[in-house]
N, C-alpha and C positions, 0 to 999 in steps of 0.2 A: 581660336574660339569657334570658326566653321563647323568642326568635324560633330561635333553635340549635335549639330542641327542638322546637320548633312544625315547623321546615324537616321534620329525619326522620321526623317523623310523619305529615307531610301527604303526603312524597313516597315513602319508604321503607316506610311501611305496616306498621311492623313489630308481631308477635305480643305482646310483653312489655314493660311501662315499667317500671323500678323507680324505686322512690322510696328517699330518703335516710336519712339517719339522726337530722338538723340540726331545728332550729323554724325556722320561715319568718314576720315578725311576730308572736310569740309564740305559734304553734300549730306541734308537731310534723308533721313533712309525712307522716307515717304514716297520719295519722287527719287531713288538712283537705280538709275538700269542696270548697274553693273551686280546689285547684289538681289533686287527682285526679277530680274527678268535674265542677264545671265548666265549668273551664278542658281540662283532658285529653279528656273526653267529649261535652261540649256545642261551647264553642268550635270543636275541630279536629275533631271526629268518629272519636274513638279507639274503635275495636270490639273491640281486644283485654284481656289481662288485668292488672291492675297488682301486681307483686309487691314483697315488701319489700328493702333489705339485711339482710343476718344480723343479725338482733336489735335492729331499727331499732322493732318495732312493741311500744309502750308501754300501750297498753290494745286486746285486740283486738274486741271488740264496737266502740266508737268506732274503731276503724280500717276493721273493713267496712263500717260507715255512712256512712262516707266514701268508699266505693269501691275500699278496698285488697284483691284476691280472694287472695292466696297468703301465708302468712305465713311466713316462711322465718328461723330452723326453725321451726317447728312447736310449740309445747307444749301437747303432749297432754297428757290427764287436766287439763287446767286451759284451752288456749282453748276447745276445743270443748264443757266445761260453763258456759262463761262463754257461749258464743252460744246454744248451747241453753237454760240459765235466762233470758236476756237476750230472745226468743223467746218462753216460755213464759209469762215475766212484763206484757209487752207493751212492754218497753224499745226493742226493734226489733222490725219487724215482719216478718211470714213471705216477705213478696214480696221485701225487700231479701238476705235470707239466701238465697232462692231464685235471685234476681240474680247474685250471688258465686258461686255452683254453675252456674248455665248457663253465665261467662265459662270457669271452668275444664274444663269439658269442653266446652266449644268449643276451645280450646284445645288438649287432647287429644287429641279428633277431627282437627283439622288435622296435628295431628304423625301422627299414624296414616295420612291420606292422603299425607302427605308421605314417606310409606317407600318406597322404591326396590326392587327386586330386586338380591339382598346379589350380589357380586361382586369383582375384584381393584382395590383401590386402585392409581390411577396415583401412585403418590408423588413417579416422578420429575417427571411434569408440574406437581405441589402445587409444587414443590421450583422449579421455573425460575417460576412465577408468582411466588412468593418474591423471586425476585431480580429481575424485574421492578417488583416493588410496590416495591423496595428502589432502585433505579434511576431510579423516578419520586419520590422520595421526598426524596434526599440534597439538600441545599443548599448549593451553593458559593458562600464568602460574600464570599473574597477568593482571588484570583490575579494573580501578577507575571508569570507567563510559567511557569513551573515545574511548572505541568500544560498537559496528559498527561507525564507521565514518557518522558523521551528513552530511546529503544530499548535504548540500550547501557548508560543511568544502573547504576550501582552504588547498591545500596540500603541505608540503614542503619533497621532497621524495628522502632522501638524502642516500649516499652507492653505493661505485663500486658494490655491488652484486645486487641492482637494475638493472643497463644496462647488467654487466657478472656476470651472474647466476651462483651461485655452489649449483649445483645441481643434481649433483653424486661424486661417491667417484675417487681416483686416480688411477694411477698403471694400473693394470690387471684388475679390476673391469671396468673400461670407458667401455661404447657401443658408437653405433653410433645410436643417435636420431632422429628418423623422422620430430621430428619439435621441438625449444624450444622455450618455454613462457619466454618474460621478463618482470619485475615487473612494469618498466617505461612506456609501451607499454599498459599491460595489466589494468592498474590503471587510467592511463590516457585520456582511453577508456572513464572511469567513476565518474572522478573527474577531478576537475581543480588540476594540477601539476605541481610544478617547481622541476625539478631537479638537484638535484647539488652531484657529486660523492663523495669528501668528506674527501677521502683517496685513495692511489694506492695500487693496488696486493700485491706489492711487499716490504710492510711494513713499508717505510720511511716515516715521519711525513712531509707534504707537507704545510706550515702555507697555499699558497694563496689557497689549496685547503679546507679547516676547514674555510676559512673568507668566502668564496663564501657559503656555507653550512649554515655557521653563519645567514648569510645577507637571503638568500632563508626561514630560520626559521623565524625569525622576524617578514619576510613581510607574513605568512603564518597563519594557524588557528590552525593546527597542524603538526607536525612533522612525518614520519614515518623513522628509522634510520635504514638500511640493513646494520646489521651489520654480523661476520662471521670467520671461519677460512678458509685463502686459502688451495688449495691444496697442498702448501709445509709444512704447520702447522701439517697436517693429511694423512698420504699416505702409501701405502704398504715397508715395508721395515726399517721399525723407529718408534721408540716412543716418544711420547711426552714426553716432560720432567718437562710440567705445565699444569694449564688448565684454564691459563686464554688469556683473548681475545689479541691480537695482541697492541702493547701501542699505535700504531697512531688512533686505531680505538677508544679507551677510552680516550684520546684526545680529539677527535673530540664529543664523548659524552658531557663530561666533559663543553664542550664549548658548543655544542646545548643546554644543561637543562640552562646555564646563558642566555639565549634569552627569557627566561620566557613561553614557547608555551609547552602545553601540547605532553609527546614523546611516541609514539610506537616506540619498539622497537624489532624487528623482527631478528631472528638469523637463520645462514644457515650454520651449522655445521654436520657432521658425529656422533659425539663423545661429550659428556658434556664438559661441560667451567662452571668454576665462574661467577657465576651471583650475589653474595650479596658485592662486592665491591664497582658498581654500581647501583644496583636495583633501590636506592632509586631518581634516572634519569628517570626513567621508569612511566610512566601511566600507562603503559602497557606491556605486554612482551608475543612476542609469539614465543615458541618453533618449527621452522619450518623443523629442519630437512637436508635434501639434498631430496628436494622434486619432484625429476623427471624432466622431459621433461615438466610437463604441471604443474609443482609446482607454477609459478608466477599465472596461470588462480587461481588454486585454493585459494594462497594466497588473491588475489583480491577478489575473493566471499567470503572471512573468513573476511575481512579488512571491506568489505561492510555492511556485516551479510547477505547476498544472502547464506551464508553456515556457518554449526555448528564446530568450532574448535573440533573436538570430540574425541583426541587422548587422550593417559593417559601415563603418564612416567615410561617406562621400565627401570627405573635405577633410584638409587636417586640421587640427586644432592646435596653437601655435599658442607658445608659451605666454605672449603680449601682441597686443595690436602691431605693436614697431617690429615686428621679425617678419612681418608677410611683405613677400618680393613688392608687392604693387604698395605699401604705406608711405614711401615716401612719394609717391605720384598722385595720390589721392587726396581729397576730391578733386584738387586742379585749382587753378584761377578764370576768373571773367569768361566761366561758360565753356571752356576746353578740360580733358582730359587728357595725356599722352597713356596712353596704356604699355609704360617700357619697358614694361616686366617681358614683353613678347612671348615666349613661347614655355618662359619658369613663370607658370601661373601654378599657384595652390602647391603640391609636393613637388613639384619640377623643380620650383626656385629653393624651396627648404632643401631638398638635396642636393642641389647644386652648391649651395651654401653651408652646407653639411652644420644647419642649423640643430640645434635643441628642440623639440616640439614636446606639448603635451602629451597628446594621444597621434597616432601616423594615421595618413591616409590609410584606408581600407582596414583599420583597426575595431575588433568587436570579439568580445569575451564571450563564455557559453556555460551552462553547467556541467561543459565534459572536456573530455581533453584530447588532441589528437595528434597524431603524425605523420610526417612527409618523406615519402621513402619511393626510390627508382624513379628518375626523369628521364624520361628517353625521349629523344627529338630525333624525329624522322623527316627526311629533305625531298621532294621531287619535284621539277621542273627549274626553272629557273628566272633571276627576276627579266636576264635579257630575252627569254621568247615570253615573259607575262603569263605564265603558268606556271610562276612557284606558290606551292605550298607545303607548311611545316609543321606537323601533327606532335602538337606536344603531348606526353604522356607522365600524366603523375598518380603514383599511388598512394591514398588518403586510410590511414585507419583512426578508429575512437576506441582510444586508449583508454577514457574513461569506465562509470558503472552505470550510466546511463544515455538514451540517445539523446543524440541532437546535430546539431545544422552547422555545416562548417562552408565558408565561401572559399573555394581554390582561388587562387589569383596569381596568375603568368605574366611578369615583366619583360620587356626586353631591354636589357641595357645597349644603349648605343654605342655604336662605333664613332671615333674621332670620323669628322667628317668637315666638307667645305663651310658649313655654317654653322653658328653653338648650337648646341643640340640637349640636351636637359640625361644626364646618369641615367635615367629610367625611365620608362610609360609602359603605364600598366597598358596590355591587349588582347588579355581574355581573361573570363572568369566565369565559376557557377556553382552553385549551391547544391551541397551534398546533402542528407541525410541517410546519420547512420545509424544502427544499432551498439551498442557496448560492442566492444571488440569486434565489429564487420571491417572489413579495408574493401577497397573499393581501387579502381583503376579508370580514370577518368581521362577523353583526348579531347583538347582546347585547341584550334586549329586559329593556324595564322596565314595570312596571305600576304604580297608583297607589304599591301600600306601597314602592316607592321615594323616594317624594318625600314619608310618612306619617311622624308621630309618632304616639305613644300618648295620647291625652287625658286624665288624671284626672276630668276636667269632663264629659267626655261617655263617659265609658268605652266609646272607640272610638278605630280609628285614623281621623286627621286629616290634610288637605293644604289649608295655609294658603295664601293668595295669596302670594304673590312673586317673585322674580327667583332662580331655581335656577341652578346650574352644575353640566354634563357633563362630566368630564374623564377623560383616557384616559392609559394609558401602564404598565409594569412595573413599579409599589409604590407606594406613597403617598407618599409624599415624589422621585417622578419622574413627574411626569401631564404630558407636552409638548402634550398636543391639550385644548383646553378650547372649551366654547361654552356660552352660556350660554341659559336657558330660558324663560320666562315663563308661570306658571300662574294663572288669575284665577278664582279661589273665592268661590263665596258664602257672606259670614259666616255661621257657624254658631250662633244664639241657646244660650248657655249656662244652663242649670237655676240662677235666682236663688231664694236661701234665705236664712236668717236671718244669717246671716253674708257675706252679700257685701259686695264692700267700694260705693263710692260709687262707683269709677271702673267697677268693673261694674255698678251702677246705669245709669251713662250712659250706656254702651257699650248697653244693652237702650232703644232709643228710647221704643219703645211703653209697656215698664214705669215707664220714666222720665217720661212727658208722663201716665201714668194718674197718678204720685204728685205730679208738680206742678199737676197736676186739685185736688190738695186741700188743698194752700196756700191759706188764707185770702185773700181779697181779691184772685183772681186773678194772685196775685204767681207771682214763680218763687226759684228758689236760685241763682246763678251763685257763682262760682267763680275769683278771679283767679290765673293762673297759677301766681304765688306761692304761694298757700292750696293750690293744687292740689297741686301738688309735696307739701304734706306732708298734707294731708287726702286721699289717690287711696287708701290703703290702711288707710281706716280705715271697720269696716263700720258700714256706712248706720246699721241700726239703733241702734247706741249713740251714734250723731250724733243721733240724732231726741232723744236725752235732754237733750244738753245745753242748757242757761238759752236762751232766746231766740233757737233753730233752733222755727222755723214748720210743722214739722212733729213728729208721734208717734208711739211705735213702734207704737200701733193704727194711726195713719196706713198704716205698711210693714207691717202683719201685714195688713192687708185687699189691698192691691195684690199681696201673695206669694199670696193667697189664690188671683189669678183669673189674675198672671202669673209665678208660680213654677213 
């Protein structure tokens, strides 16, 4: 989970971390040094300030000794006598309270250079970035032919999230918008439209509103269905407990596809929903998101083909709630989570599992079509002096009759290695635009933590020897260019302790020939394969105990001494 947050910090450089609310291994993340102070501060080299979530922080003297500088809110007359006693008493000391007051007025200082001279907001230009970020965003997941909508189509443009847009998240996230786009307004501009809402906010299955929708399809060419979860389905404070769509609203599907009219069907969610319950309602389907302030303009240019749906799916979409690695750990009992899915989170564990999904990670349609033609990976340095890198080269053409946006995406499949390791991780990618027929020749570079896991044993990242694989192509479950890699590492001697097992014994030569040094009578241990197999994971030292093994655990406590 690290590396997401490791990325914005390293590249983004941003002012402010907040920390959570949750225990992390049974320490509140408010107050633990090891992950704000360092990991946050050592590790990445974080120079800004770490603040709380509202009322995240449970004791604040051990929260700034950890590195927490802002407590938010605030309680006065009780934190600030708790750190001033805490201070005075000698609990913590003055340097670290000192600490916490230079981050924050560093802090301060930067926002104070950061002032502008006041002036007239462009709102309109805030306002088409909107529909731009909105534009690059939508994901179309399925089309038969039925976009862009035909010039003359008659519209039947049905869904309360047509007139009230959701189109930002709940809670603590709401801003106040300068202006909002609606779907009914903005479409209507450019089509003949009838509108009929279809269903209410508030979930209850309304027949005369589905007959009015029904009757609106019929007389229509085609259908657009804004469908959606409200803001009480998804909001701060609660988890979902499903993920599929509200029942009035698959109702009222359920009834439009019997009118016979071909259906888009457009979603305005936060968070993924089942989509293969349905699907097959669908001409169409576009993933829109919670698309801003100007998300209806943009949806109307994507519905038109005035613009290219050009987003790709950060997440997969998994055929049922019960196929994602982490459903049977979730939510947990009495206040614990174990999160055991470990390192097959989202498409790791689906391909690990070589599950079924909906739609695959990194998956997203376009109105063109394209190809993946000559991968070439070029090698120099290596990971043992920490200057390798590996210049992948893939050439993209648009096969289609019109331009548009293609995301390259480079996997590396991993090599068998000392710990599971997930078939695939995506490691580079980037967004083409082409014209009709241009190709294009793009290089995605990778450096070792491409090819790195995380060690327990050496708490470090790691690159084993083996046989890697490159693979290229639009989502993980379509990589058409593969080649494969060869990396040859020198073992790395792992830290033996009182608990290693025997087959890590043997694996340390040198620590292994010091302890058969002291086998009586120049003898040694062997091990037939048989024995092996079930004595490899049993540590050395409680082997030295048992009846007539030639060795003692003084034997192993002196050899840890000089090769531990």
């Amino acid at each position: 989970y690290l590396p997401a947050f490791e990325k914005v910090v390293l590249s983004a450089h941003p002012w402010m971390v907040m920390c959570s609310y949750n225990k992390l291994n049974g320490t509140h993340v408010s107050q633990d040094p090891w992950l704000l102070t360092d990991v946050l501060r050592g590790d990445w080299d974080y120079d800004g300030a770490v603040v709380s979530d509202w009322g995240a922080v449970l004791d604040r003297v051990e929260s700034l000794a950890a590195g927490l500088d802002l407590e938010m809110p605030h309680e006065l007359g009780n934190s600030d006598v708790e750190v001033t006693d805490a201070v005075e008493s000698g609990q913590m000391s003055r340097e670290l309270l000192e600490l916490g007051a230079a981050r924050i007025l560093a802090l301060t200082q930067r926002a104070v250079d950061a002032v502008r001279p006041g002036g007239p907001v462009d709102t309109a230009a805030h306002h088409q970035l909107a529909r731009e970020a909105a534009q690059e965003s939508m994901v179309l997941l399925a089309n038969d032919g039925v976009l862009p909508l035909a010039p003359r189509a008659k519209v039947a443009l049905v869904g309360e999230f047509a007139r009230t847009p959701r189109f930002q998240g709940g809670g603590s996230s709401k801003v106040n918008a300068t202006k909002v786009e609606r779907l009914v307004d903005t479409l209507a501009a450019r089509r003949r439209v009838t509108f009929a809402p279809g269903f209410a906010l508030s979930g209850e299955l309304d027949d005369a509103l589905v007959d009015e929708a029904v009757a609106a399809a019929e007389a229509s060419d085609v259908v657009v269905a804004c469908l959606g979860l409200p803001d009480a389905e998804e909001t701060e404070g609660q988890d979902r407990t499903h993920l599929r769509l509200p029942d009035a609203q698959l109702a009222l599907l359920g009834a439009l596809a019997e009118a016979g009219k071909p259906i888009v069907v457009v979603l305005s969610n936060g968070s993924a929903v089942e989509v293969s319950p349905w699907l097959e309602h669908a001409n169409a389907l576009i993933e829109g998101w919670l698309g801003g302030q100007a998300g209806a303009l943009a949806l109307a240019d994507v519905l038109m083909g005035d613009a290219e749906p050009s987003g790709r799916l950060a997440e997969t979409l998994a055929v049922r709630l019960g196929d994602h690695p982490s459903s049977l750990m979730f939510p947990g009992e009495t206040g614990f989570v174990d999160y055991g899915e470990g390192v097959f989170v989202g498409y790791r564990g689906f391909d690990a599992a070589d599950r079924e999904v909906a739609f695959p990670f990194g998956f997203g349609l376009g109105y063109t079509t394209f190809s993946y033609d000559r991968l070439v990976v070029k090698v120099t340095g290596t990971p043992a002096s920490r200057d390798l890198r590996v210049a992948v080269q893939v050439t993209v053409t648009n096969t289609g009759d019109r331009a548009g946006c293609e995301v390259v995406q480079v996997y590396v499949g991993n090599a068998p290695a000392s710990v599971p390791r997930p078939p695939r991780e995506l490691r580079a990618f980037t967004k083409l635009r082409l014209e009709p027929g241009e190709s294009r020749t793009v290089t995605l570079p990778l450096d070792a933590r491409a090819f790195s896991f995380w060690s327990q044993v050496h708490g470090r990242w790691v690159v084993e020897s083996g046989l890697f694989t490159i693979e290229a192509g639009p989502n993980s479950r379509d990589l058409p260019l593969v080649q494969e890699l060869r990396l040859d590492v020198p073992a790395r001697r792992a830290r033996l302790h009182a608990e290693s097992t025997i087959a890590e014994w043997m694996a340390d030569e040198e620590a292994w020939a010091a302890l058969m040094a002291r086998v009586p009578g120049g003898a040694s241990i062997e091990f037939t394969p048989e024995v092996m197999a079930v004595m490899a994971g049993q540590p050395l030292r409680r082997f030295a105990k048992y009846p007539d093994v030639p060795l003692t655990a003084a034997d192993v406590d002196a050899v840890l001494a000089s090769h531990g």
